[in-house]
C-alpha positions in Angstrom: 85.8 122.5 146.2 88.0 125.3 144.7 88.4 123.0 141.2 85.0 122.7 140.9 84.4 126.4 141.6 87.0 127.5 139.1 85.3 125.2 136.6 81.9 126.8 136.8 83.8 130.4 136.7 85.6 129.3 133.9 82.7 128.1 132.0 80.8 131.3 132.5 83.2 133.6 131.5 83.7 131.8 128.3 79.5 133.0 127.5 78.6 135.6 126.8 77.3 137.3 130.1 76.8 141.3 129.2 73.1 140.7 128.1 72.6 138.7 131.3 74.6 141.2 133.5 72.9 144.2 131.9 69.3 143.0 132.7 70.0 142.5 136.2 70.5 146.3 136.7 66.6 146.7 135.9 66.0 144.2 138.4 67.9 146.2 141.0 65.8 149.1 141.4 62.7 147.7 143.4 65.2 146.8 145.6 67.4 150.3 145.8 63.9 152.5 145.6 61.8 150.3 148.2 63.2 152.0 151.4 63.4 154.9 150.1 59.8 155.3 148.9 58.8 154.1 152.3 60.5 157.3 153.9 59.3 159.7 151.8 55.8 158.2 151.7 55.9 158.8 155.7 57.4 161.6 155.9 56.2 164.0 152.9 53.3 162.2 152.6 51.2 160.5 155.6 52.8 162.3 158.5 52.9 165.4 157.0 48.8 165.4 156.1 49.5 164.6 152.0 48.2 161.4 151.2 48.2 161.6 147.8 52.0 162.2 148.0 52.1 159.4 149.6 50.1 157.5 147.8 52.1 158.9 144.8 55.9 157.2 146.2 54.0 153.9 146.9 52.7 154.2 143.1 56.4 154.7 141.8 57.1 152.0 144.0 54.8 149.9 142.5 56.0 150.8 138.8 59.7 150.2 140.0 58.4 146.3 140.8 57.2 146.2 137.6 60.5 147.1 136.0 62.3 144.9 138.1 59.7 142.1 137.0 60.4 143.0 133.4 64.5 142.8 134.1 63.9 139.3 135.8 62.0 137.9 132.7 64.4 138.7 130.3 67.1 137.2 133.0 65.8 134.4 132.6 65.1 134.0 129.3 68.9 134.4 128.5 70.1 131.6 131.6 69.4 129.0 129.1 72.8 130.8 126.8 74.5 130.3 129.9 73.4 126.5 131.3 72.9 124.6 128.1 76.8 125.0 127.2 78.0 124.2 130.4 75.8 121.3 130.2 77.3 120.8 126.7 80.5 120.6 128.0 79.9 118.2 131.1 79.1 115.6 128.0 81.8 116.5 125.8 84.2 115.9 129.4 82.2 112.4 130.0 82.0 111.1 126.8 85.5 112.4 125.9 86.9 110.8 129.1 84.9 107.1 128.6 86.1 107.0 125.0 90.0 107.3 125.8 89.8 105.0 128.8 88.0 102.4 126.5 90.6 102.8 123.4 92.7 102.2 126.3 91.2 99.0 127.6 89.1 100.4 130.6 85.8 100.6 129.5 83.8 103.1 131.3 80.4 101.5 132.4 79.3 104.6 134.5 79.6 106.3 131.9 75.5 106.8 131.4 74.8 107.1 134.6 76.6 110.3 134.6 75.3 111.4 131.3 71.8 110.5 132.2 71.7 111.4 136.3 74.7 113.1 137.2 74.6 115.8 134.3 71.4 117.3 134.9 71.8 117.5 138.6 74.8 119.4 137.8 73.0 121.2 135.0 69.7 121.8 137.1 71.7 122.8 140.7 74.5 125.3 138.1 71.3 127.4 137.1 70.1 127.3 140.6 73.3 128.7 142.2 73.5 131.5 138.8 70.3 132.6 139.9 70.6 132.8 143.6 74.2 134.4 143.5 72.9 137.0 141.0 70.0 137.6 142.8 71.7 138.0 146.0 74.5 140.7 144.5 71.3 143.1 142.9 69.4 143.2 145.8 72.4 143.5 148.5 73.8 146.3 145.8 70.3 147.5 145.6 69.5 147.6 149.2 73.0 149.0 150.0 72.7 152.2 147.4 69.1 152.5 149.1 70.4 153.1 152.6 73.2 155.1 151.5 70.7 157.6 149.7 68.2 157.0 152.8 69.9 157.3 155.8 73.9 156.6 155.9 74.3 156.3 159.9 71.8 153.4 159.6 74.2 151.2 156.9 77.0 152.1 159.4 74.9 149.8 162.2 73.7 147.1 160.4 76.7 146.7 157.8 78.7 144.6 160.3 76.5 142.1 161.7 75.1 141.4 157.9 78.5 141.4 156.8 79.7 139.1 159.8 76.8 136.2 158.5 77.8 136.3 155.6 82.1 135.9 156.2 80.8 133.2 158.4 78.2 131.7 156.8 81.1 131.7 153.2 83.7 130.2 155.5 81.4 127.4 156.2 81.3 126.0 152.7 84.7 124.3 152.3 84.0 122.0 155.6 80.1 121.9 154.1 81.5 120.2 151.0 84.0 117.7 153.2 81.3 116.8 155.0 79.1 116.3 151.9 81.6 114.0 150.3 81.9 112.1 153.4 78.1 111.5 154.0 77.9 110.3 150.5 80.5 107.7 150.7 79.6 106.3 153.7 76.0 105.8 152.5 77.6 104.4 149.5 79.7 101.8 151.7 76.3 101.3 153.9 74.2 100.2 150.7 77.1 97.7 149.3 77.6 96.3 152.8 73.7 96.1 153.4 73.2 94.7 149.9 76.1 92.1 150.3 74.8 90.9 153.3 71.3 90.5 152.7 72.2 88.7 149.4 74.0 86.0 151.7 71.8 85.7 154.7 70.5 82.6 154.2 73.8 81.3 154.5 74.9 83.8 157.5 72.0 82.3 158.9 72.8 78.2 158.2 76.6 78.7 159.3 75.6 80.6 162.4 77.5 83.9 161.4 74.9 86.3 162.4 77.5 88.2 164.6 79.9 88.4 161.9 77.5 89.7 159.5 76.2 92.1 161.8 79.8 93.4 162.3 80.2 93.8 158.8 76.8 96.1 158.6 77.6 97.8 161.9 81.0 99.4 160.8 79.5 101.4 158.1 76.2 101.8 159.9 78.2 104.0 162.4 80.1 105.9 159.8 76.9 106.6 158.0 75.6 107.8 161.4 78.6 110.1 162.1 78.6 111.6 158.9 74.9 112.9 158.9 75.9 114.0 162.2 78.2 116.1 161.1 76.6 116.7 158.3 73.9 118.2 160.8 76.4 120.7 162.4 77.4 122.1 159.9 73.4 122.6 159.1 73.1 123.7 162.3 76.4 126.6 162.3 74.7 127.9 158.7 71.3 128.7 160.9 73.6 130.5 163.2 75.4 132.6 160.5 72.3 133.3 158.9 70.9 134.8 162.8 73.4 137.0 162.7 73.6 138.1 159.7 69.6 138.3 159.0 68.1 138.9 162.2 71.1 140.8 163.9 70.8 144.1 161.5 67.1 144.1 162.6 68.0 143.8 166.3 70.8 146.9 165.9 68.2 149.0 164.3 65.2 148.2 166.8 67.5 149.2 169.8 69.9 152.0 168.2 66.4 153.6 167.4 66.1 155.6 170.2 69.6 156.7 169.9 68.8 157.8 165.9 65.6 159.4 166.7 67.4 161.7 169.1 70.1 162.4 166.2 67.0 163.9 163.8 66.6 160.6 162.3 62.4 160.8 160.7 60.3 158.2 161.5 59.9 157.5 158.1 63.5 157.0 157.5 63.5 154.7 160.4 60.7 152.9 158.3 62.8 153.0 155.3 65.9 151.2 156.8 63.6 148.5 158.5 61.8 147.6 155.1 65.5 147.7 153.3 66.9 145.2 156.4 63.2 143.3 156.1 62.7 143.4 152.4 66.0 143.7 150.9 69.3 142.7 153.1 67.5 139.5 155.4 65.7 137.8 152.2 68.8 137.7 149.9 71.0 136.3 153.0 68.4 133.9 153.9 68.5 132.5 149.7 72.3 132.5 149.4 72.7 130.3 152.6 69.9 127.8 151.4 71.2 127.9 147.8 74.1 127.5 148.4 74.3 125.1 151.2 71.9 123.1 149.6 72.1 123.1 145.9 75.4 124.3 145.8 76.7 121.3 147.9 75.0 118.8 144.9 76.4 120.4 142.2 79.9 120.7 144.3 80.1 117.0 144.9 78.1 115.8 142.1 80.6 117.8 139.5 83.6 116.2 141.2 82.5 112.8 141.2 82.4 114.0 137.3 85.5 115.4 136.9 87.0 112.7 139.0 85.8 109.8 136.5 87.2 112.0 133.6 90.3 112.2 134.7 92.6 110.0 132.7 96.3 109.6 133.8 99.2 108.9 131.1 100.8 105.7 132.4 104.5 105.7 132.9 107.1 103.6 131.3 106.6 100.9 133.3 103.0 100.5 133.4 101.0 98.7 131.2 98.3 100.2 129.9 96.4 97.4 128.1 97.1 93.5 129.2 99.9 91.9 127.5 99.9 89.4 124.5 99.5 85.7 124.9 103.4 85.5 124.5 104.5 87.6 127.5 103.7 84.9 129.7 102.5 80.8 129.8 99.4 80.5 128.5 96.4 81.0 131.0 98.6 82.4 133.7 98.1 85.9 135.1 101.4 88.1 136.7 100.5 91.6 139.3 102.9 93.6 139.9 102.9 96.9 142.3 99.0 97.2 141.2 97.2 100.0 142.5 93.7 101.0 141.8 91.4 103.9 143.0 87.8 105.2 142.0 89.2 108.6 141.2 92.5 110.5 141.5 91.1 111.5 145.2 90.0 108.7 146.6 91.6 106.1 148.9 92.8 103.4 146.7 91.2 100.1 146.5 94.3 98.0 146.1 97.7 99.1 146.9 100.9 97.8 145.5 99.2 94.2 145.4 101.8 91.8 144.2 100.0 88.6 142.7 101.0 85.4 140.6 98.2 83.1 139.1 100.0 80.1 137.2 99.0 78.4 134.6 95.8 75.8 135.8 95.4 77.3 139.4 92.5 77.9 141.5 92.6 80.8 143.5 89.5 81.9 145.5 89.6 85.4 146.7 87.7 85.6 149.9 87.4 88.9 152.4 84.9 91.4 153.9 82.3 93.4 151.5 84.0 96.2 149.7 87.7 95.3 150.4 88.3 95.1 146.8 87.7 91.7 145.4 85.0 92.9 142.4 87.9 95.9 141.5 90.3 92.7 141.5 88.4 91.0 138.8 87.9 93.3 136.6 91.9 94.4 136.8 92.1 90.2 136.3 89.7 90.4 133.1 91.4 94.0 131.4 87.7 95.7 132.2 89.6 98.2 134.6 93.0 99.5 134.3 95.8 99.7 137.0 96.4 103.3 138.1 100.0 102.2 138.7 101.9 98.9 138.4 101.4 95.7 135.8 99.1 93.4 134.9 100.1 90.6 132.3 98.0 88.1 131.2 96.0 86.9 128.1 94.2 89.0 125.6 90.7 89.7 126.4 88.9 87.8 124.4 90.8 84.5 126.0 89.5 85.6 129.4 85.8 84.8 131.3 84.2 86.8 133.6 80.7 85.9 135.0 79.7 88.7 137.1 77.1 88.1 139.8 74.4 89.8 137.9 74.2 87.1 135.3 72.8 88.7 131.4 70.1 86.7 129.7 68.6 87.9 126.7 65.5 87.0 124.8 65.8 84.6 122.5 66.0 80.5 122.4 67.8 78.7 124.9 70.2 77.6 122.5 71.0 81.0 121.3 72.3 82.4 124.5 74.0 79.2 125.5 76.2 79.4 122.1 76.5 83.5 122.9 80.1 82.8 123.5 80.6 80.1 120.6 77.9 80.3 118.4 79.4 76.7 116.2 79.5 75.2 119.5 77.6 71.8 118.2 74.7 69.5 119.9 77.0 67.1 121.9 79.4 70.0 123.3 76.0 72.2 124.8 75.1 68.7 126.1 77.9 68.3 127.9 78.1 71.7 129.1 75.1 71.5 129.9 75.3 68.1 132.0 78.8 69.5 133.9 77.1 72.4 135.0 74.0 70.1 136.1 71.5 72.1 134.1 69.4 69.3 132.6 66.6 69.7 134.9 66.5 73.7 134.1 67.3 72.7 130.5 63.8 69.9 130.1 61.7 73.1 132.1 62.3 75.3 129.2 61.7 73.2 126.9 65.3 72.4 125.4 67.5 74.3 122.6 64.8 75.8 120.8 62.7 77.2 123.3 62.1 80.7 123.5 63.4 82.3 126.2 62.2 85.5 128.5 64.6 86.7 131.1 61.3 87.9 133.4 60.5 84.7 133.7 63.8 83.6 135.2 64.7 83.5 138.4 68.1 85.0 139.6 70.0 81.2 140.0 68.4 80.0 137.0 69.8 83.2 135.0 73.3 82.0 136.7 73.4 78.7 136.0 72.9 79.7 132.0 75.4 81.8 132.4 77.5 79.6 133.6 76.7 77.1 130.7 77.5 80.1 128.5 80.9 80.5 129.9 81.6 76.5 130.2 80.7 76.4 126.9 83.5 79.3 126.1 86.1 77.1 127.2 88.5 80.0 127.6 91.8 79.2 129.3 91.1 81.5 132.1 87.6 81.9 133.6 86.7 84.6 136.7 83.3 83.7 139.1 82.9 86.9 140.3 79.9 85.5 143.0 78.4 84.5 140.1 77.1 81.3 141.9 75.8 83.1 144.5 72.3 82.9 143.9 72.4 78.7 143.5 72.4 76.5 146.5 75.5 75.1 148.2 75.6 72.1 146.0 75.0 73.7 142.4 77.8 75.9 143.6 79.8 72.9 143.9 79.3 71.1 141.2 79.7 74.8 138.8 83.7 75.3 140.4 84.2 71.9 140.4 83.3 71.4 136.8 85.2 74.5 135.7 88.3 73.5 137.6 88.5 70.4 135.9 88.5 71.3 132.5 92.2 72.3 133.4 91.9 75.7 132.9 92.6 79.0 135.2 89.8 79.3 137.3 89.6 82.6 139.9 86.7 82.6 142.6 85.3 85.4 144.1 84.0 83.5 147.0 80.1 83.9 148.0 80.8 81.2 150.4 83.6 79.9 152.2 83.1 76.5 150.9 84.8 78.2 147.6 87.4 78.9 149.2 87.6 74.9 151.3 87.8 73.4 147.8 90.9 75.9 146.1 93.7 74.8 145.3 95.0 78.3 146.5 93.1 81.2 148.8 94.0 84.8 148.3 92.4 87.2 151.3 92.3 90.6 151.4 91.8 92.6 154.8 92.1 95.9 153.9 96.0 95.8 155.1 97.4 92.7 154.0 97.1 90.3 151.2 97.6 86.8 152.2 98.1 83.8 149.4 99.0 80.3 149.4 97.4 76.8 150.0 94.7 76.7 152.3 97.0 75.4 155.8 99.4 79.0 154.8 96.7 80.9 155.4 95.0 79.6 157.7 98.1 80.0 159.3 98.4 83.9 158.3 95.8 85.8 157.8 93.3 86.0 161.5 90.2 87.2 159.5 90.6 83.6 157.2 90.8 81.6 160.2 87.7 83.6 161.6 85.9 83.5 158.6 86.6 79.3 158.4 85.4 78.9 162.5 82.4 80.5 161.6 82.1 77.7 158.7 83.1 75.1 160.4 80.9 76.0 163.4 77.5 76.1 160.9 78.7 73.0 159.9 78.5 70.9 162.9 75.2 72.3 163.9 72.2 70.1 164.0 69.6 71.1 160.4 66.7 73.3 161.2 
């Protein structure tokens, strides 16, 4: 919390702020005369048979509103000088920050989304919290300088229980924004849990692994439930500070009134406090709490997740920044060393000190709960992410494959997204890409090579098994399924890493299924703790989530077909 606060200060004291400052003062005096014109309108006027005196200080407290109105317009016709260049700057940071991590080989694909969403919530809450913490300092300045003038004894009484909200209420924040980042992550984890599972429940449902499934879900389903719990506290202990600080002045003056009566206090200067505590001190509380506990969490959380994805460490001496040449190791194989990845210099890292070989021809299916890290794996496999410590050697690039599980299909003719990868690829080779992949049914539905093509009109497997094609068709020495078969059915699944593995390649599989991981040559399996590899009898022998995983299987298996 503090970095991101000293980043906003920092940003505003680099604008120009004395036209902005100055105009507040205007906007002060409604606030500093309101009490006051109360008293005297009581006393001098009212009570003491003058109305038109009275009448008179409610007049000049009407024209002080209007000058306040008049400071607050031209207030906020100069926040723009002060929110567009902070906004300026958030893109300068993002698109500064996505440009060096892709000159160094980690392209940056949330880039836009923080250009686009997180930007202008940042931009939007900034501007909030400028106006609520200015607005708060004029009129608890204001009101202050009224009571003083008005009647001192009464700022005496109800200085310390407004002052006590507020401490409290200030004190509150840093746990506010813990709880904030927490809430948020656990939804996170809840969606990509949810998402995962849903995606597979036809086959949690044919293998019989409901209760596994539902154990996956439930774990972050609690979190997600104890966060907005706490969240809710700490909603909760801000209602509290703002009692105190709002309604206990009030409650200090009603009984101490008696008391201030008897020491020559008018009733009209008993008015005036009670309209300064009602008007002034208990409004301004009641926006700085709600400001800042609502928008001022956003833009706290929302400008780290920014700063966080900007940051950009300089790799040591023994890192390697960008993957390694075709002559730094046998071609198609892939070397890990001490890799460590995290989302952000703050968060809990992904992988840790992961220590990994992939030879020459292997076939290594990576299997594991939702989240553990097998996605961040592939990309660290396919130079798309960057190690934030440790080694990763392996082919250029452009001799790599990854099919994500999102498969892209443009419009255009069949052919011309099947030769995406290799646009000479000739006749015979898309045939026989096309017939080791299985496609020729999709293939005589769309009409052959020439037909035009619209992704809409695709369904999700049939959008995968072109991709596929695409990436067959490639024939790079190392190729990555990263679920990308997890929209086809058991047996196009099959046939796909079948076909791939025999074209003698280096084939990795994020598994959808653990079928993927039955037909391996090798099974890597990440728990969270440990990383298990070898041949599939090793780790069924090592890892206890493999071997629970594979009962599940196997149980589906010998069950009788719906």
């Amino acid at each position: 919390m503090r970095r991101e606060v000293r980043y906003a200060l920092a940003a505003l004291r680099r604008r120009p702020t004395a036209a902005f400052l100055a105009w507040s003062v205007p906007e002060a005096v409604p606030a500093a005369l309101s009490g006051l014109a109360v008293a005297r309108a009581v006393d001098a006027g009212f009570l003491a048979g003058r109305p038109l005196v009275g009448l008179a200080w409610l007049a000049a407290l009407l024209g002080a509103a209007g000058v306040g109105a008049l400071g607050a317009r031209q207030v906020y016709r100069r926040l723009g000088d002060l929110v567009e260049p902070f906004r300026d700057d958030l893109v300068r940071h993002v698109v500064r920050g996505a440009l060096r991590r892709g000159v160094a080989g980690r392209p940056d694909d949330g880039a836009v989304a923080r250009l686009t969403h997180q930007v202008e919530i940042v931009r939007d809450t900034y501007a909030g919290l400028v106006v609520v913490v200015r607005g708060f300092v004029v009129t608890a300045v204001g009101a202050t300088v009224g009571l003083a003038s008005t009647a001192p004894v009464v700022g005496v009484l109800v200085g310390p229980p407004f002052l006590l909200g507020l401490g409290a209420f200030l004190a509150t924040l840093g746990v506010a924004t813990g709880r904030q980042r927490a809430y948020v992550r656990s939804d996170e984890r809840l969606a990509g849990a949810a998402g995962a599972v849903l995606a597979g429940l036809r086959d949690v449902t044919g293998v019989g692994a409901e209760d596994h499934a539902a154990a996956l879900v439930g774990r972050p389903v609690a979190e997600q439930a104890a966060a907005e719990l706490a969240l809710a506290r700490v909603g909760a202990l801000r209602t509290l500070c703002l009692a105190v600080g709002g309604w206990g002045p009030l409650l200090v003056l009603l009984a101490a009134g008696p008391w201030l009566v008897g020491r020559g206090l008018t009733a009209g200067a008993l008015l005036g406090a009670l309209t300064y505590v009602l008007v002034g001190l208990q409004p301004a509380l009641g926006a700085l709490v709600n400001g800042l506990g609502g928008g001022g969490l956003r833009f706290v959380v929302t400008l780290g997740r920014i700063l966080d994805a900007g940051h950009t460490s300089t790799p040591d001496s023994g890192s390697t920044p960008r993957p390694a040449g075709p002559g730094s190791v046998r071609e198609g194989g892939i070397r890990l060393r001490g890799v460590t990845f995290a989302y952000g210099p703050h968060s809990e890292p992904v992988l840790r000190d992961l220590d990994l070989d992939i030879p020459e021809g292997d076939h290594l299916a990576v299997v594991g709960p939702s989240g553990i890290g097998k996605s961040t794996l592939a990309g660290l496999l396919c130079g798309l992410r960057a190690p934030d410590a440790g080694t990763v050697t392996a082919l250029r690039t452009d001799q790599r494959v990854l099919i994500p599980q999102e498969a892209y299909v443009f419009t255009g003719t069949v052919g011309e997204n099947l030769r995406y990868l290799r646009p000479d690829a000739s006749a015979p080779l898309l045939d026989d890409a096309v017939a080791a992949l299985g496609a020729d049914a999709l293939l005589a539905r769309l009409g052959g090579y020439s037909a035009l093509l619209s992704p809409a009109s695709l369904s999700a497997g049939e959008r995968q098994l072109l991709a596929l094609v695409r990436a067959y068709l490639a024939d790079a020495p190392v190729v990555v399924l990263d679920e990308a078969t997890c929209h086809l059915d058991a047996e196009a699944e099959r046939r796909a890493e079948e076909a791939f593995a025999a074209r003698g390649g280096t084939v990795v599989v994020i598994a959808h299924r653990i079928s993927s991981a039955s037909r391996a040559r090798r099974v890597l399996v990440l728990d969270g703790v440990t990383a298990a590899v070898g041949d599939h009898d090793t780790v069924l022998a090592a890892s206890p989530l493999y071997r629970e995983l594979l009962g599940h299987w196997r149980a589906g298996q010998t069950q009788p077909a719906p």
